[in-house]
C-alpha positions as CSV (number, residue, x, y, z in Angstrom):
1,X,68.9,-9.6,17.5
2,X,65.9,-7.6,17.0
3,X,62.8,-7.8,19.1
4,X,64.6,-9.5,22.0
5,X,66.8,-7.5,25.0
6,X,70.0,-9.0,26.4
7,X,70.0,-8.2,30.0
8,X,72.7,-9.6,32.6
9,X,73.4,-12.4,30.5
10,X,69.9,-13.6,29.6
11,X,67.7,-13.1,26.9
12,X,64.0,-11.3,27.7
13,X,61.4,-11.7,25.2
14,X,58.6,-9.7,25.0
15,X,55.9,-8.9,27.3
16,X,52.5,-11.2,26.6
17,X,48.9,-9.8,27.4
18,X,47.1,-10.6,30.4
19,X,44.1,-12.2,30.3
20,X,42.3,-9.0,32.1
21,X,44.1,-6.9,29.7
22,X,42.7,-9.3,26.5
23,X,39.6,-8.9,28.2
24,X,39.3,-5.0,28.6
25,X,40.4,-4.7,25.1
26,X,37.7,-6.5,23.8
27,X,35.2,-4.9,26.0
28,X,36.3,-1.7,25.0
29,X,35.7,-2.7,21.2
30,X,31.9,-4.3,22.6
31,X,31.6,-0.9,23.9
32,X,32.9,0.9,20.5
33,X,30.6,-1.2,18.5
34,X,27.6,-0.7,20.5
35,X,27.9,3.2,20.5
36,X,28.7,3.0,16.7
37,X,25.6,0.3,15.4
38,X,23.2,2.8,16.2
39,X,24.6,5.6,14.2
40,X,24.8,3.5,11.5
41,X,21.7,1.7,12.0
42,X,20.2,5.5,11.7
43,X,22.2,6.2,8.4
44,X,20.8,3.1,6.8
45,X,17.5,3.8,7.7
46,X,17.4,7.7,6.2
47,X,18.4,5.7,3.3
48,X,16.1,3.4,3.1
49,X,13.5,6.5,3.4
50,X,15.0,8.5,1.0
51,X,14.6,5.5,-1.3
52,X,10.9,5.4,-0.4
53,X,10.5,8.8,-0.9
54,X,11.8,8.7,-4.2
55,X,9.8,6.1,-5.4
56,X,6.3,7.6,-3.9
57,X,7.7,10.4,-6.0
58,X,7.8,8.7,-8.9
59,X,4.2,6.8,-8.7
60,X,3.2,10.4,-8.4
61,X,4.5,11.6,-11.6
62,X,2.6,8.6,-13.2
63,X,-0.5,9.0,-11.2
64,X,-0.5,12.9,-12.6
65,X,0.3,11.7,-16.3
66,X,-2.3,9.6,-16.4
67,X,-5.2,12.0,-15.1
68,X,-3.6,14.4,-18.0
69,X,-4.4,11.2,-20.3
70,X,-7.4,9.6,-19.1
71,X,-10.1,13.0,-18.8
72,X,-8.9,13.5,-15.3
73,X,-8.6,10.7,-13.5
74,X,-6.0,9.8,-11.4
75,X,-6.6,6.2,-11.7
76,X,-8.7,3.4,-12.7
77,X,-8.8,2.1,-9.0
78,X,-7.4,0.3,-6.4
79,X,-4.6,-3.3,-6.7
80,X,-7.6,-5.2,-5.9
81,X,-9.0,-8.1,-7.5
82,X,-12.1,-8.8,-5.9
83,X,-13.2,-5.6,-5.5
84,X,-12.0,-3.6,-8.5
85,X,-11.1,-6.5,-11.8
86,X,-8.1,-8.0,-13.5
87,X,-5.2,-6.4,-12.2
88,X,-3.7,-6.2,-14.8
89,X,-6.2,-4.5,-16.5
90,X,-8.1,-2.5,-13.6
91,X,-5.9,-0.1,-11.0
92,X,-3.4,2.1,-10.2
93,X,-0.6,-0.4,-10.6
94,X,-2.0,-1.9,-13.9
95,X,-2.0,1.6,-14.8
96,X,1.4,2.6,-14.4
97,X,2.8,-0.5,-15.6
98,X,0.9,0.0,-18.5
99,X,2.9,3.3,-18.8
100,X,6.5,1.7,-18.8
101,X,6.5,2.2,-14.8
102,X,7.5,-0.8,-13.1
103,X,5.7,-0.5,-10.0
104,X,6.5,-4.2,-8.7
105,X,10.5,-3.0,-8.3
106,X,9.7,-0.1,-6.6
107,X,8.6,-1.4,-3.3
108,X,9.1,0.3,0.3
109,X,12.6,-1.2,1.1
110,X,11.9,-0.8,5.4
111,X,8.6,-2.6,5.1
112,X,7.8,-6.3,6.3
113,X,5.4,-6.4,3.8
114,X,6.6,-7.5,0.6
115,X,3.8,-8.2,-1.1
116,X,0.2,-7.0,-2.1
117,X,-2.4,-8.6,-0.5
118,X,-4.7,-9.4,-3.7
119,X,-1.6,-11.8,-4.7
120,X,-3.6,-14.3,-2.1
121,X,-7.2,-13.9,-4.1
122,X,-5.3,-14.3,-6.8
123,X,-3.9,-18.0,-5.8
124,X,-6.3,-19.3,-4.0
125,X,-10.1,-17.6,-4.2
126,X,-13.5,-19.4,-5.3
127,X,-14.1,-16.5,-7.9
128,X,-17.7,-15.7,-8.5
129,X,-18.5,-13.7,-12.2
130,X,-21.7,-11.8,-11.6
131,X,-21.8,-8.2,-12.7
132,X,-20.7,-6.2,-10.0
133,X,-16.9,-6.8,-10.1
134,X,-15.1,-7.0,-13.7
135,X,-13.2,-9.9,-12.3
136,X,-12.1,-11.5,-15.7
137,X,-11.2,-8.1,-17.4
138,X,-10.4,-8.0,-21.2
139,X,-11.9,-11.0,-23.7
140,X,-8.2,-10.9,-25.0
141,X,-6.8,-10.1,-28.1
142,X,-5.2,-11.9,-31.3
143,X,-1.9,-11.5,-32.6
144,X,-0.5,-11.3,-36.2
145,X,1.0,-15.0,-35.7
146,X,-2.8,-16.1,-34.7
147,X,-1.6,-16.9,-31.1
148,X,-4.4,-15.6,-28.4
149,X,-3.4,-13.6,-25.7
150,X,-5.5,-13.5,-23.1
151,X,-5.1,-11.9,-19.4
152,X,-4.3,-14.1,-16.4
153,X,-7.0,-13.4,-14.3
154,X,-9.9,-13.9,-17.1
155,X,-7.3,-17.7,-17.8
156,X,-7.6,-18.6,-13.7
157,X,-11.8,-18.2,-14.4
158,X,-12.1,-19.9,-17.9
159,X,-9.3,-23.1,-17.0
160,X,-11.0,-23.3,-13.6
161,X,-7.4,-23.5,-12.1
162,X,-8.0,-25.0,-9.1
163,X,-7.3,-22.8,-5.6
164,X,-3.4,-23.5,-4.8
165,X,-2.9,-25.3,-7.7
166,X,0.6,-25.2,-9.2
167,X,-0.4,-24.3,-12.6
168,X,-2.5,-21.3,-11.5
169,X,0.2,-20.2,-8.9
170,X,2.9,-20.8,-11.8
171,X,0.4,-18.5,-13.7
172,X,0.5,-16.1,-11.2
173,X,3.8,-15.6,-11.0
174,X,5.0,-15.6,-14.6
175,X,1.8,-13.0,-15.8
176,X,1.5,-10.9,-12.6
177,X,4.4,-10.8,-10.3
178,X,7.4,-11.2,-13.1
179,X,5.4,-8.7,-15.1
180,X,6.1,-6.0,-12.1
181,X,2.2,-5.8,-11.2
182,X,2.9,-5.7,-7.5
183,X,2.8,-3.1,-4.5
184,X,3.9,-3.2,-0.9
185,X,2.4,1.2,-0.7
186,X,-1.6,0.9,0.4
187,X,-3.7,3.6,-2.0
188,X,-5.8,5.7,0.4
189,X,-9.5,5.3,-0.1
190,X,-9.7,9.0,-1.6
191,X,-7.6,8.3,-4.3
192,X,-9.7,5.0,-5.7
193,X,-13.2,5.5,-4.3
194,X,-13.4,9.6,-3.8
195,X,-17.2,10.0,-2.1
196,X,-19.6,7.1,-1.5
197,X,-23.1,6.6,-3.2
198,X,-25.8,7.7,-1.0
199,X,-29.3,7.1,-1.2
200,X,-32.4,9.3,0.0
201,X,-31.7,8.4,3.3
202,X,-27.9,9.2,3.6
203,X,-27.3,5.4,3.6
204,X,-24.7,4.0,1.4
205,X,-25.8,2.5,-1.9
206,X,-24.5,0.9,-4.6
207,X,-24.1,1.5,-8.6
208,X,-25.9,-2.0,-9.6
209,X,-28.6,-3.6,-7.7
210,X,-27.8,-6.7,-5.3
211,X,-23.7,-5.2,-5.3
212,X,-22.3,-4.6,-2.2
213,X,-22.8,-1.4,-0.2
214,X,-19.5,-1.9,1.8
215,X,-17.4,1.6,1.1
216,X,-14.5,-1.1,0.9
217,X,-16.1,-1.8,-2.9
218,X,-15.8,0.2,-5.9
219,X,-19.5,-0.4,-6.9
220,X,-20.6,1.5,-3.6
221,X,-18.5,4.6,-4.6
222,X,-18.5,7.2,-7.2
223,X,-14.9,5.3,-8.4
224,X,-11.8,6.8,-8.5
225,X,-11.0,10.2,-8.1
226,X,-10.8,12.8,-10.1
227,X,-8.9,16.4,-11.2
228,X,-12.3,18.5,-11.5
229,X,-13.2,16.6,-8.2
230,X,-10.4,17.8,-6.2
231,X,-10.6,21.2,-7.9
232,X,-13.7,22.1,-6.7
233,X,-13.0,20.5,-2.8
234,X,-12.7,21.9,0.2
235,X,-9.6,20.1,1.4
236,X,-6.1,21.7,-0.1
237,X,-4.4,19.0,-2.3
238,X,-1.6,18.8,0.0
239,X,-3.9,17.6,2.7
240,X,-5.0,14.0,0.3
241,X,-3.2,11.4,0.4
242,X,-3.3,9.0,-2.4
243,X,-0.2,6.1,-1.6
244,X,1.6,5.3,1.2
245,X,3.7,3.0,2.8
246,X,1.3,0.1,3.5
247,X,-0.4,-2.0,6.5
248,X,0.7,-5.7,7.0
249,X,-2.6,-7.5,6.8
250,X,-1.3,-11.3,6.7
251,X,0.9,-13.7,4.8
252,X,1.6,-15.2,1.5
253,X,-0.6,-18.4,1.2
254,X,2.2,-20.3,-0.9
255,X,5.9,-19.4,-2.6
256,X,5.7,-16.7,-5.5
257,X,9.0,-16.1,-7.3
258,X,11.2,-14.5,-4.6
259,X,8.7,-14.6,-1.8
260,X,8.5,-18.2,0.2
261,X,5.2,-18.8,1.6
262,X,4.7,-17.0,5.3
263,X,5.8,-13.2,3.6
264,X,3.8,-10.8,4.9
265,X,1.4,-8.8,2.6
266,X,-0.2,-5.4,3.0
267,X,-3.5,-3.4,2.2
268,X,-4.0,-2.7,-1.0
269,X,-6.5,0.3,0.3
270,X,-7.1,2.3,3.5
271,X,-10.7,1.7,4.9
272,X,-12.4,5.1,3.9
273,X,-14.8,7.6,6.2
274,X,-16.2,6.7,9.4
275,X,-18.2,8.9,12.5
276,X,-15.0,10.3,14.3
277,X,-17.0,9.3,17.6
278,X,-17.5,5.7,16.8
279,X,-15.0,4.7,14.2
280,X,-18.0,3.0,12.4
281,X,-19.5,4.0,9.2
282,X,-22.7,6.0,9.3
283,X,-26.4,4.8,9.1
284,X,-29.5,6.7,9.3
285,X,-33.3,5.5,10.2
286,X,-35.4,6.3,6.5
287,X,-36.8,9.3,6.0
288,X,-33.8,11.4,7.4
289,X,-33.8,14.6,6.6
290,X,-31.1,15.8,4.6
291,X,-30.9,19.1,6.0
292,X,-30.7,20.5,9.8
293,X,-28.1,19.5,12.7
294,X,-29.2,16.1,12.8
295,X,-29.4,15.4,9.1
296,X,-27.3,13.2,7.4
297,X,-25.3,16.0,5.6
298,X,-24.1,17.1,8.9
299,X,-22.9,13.7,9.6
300,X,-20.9,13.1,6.8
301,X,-19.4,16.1,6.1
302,X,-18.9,17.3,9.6
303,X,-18.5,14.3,11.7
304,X,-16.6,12.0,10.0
305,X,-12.7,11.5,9.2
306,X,-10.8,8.8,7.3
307,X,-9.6,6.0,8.8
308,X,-5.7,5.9,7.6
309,X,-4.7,3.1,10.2
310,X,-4.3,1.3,6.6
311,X,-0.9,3.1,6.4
312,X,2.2,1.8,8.7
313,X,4.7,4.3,10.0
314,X,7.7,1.9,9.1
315,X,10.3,4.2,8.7
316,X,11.1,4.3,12.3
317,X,7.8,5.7,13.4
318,X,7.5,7.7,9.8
319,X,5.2,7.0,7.2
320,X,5.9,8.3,4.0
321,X,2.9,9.7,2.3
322,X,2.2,11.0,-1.3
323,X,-0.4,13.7,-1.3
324,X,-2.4,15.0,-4.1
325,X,-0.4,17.6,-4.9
326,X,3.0,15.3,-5.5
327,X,4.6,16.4,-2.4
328,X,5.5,13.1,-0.3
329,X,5.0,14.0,3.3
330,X,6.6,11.8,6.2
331,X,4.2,11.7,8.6
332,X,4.5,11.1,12.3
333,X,2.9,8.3,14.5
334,X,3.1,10.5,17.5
335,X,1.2,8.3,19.7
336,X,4.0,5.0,19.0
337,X,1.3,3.0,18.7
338,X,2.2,1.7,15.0
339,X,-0.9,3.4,13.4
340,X,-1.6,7.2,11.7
341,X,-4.3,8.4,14.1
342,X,-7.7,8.7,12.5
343,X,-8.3,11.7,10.8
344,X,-4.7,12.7,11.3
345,X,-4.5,14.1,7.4
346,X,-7.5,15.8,7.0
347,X,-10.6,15.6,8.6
348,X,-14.4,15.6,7.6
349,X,-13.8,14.5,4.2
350,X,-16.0,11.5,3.5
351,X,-16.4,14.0,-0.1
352,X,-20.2,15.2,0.4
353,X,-19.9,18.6,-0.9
């Protein structure tokens, strides 16, 4: 009979396991498993980098087409409601979208941060219509059927959707998010502001009277940048970042289509030049002088560095970065304290030329 040994007239089955020998055996596997999970933990990570990579590269190309198409520039600003208008309208993201590019599938797959920040101001902000922001966009347009179609930003304004509502986050959802108008990269200051407004005095101004002068705000700045602008700069192209992967800066106020309430959002731009000595953004008495070691030209366009700490190294202490030139850089947080160092790209290059 097979499997069984006849031995003086008995029959012997088999040898069993011990329990220490069951238990070796599957610490040996523990042991296997934990030298393995690492290795692949690696593998799945370079993918997920690669897959950023790709995409930054792609956002590039659309970035590039539509400076070719739009008298040079690079953009029309920064995924920002508040600050720059309907975003559907108004933005980088808007503006590829516009171009076929979905921009809302093509998200950083290591990040926490699933979605743009703005997405809260869009659901929930007391909006104010004055004339510094453009924060209803387009009066809409009329189609051959005689059916309006109107943008949802300008629709949250004129139905006075109430903050949290569930129409206006329904509205949200179906016009913005499903539409692909959403980001988890953070646009670098350069690449939606490019140089600040300055007055006599080297102090920050702004475009229309009673606007804010906070370099944060498109009506402070000389607006997005341009290809004559970074022609005629000092700093090499591959040294300006314009996306990368983004900041968490706080969480989704309520559910939006695939995103339950409580998922983290990120920056949708880094926070621009500041005094590499204070990390705060310069001031001057009046009547600076322009002019000398003290003036306020020296200031900006010798002491001062962009703040990046906007951008998150998430792909294991890499940030992917797209530069000007359409390279995509990974850049190193070498300091592992989860932020790109200031001034770590370039440095004096608040754009005072």
């Amino acid at each position: 009979m097979r499997g069984r040994t006849i031995t003086r007239g008995r029959i012997l089955k088999p040898a069993a396991f011990t329990l220490v020998e069951l238990l070796v055996v599957v610490s040996m596997i523990g042991v296997l498993v934990g030298m393995l999970m690492p290795a692949v933990n690696a593998a799945r990570e370079s993918s997920r980098k690669t897959a950023c990579q790709s995409n930054l590269r792609q956002l590039g190309l659309g970035l590039a087409i539509h400076a070719e198409n739009k008298r040079g520039y690079y953009c029309t600003g920064a995924f920002d409601w508040l600050r720059d208008g309907a975003v559907t309208e108004r933005g980088w993201v808007a503006d590829l979208v516009t171009q076929g590019i979905p921009v809302g599938r093509m998200l950083c797959p290591s990040n926490q941060g699933t979605v743009a920040d703005t997405f809260n101001d869009l659901l929930t902000a007391n909006v104010i219509v004055d004339q510094c922001v453009d924060v209803l966009g387009s009066e809409g347009r009329t189609e051959p059927d005689g059916s309006t179609i109107v943008n949802p930003c300008r629709q949250i304004v004129s139905k006075k959707l109430s903050p949290n509502s569930e129409e206006r986050r329904q509205l949200v959802e179906a016009q913005v998010m499903a539409k692909h108008f959403n980001t988890n990269y953070t646009a670098s200051w350069l690449l939606t502001r490019s140089r600040p407004l300055l007055d006599k005095d080297g102090n920050v101004t702004s475009q229309k009277p009673g606007c804010s002068t906070s370099l944060m705000h498109r009506v402070a700045t000389a607006g997005p940048l341009t290809q004559g602008m970074l022609d005629v700069s000092s700093l090499p192209a591959s040294t300006v970042p314009f996306l990368g992967c983004g900041k968490v800066t706080g969480t989704l106020n309520v559910p939006l289509g695939d995103h339950p309430a409580g998922s983290f959002t990120t920056l949708s731009l880094t926070a621009g030049p500041a005094v590499a000595a204070t990390g705060q953004r310069p001031a001057f008495a009046n009547e600076t002088p322009r002019g000398g070691p003290s003036g306020w030209w020296t200031v900006w366009s010798k002491q001062t560095v962009q703040d990046y700490r906007g951008f998150s190294p998430t792909h294991r202490g890499v940030c992917n970065i797209l530069m000007a030139d359409s390279s995509v850089r990974p850049i190193e947080d070498r300091d592992g304290d989860g932020f790109l160092s200031n001034g770590l790209l370039s440095s004096g290059s608040a754009g005072i030329e």
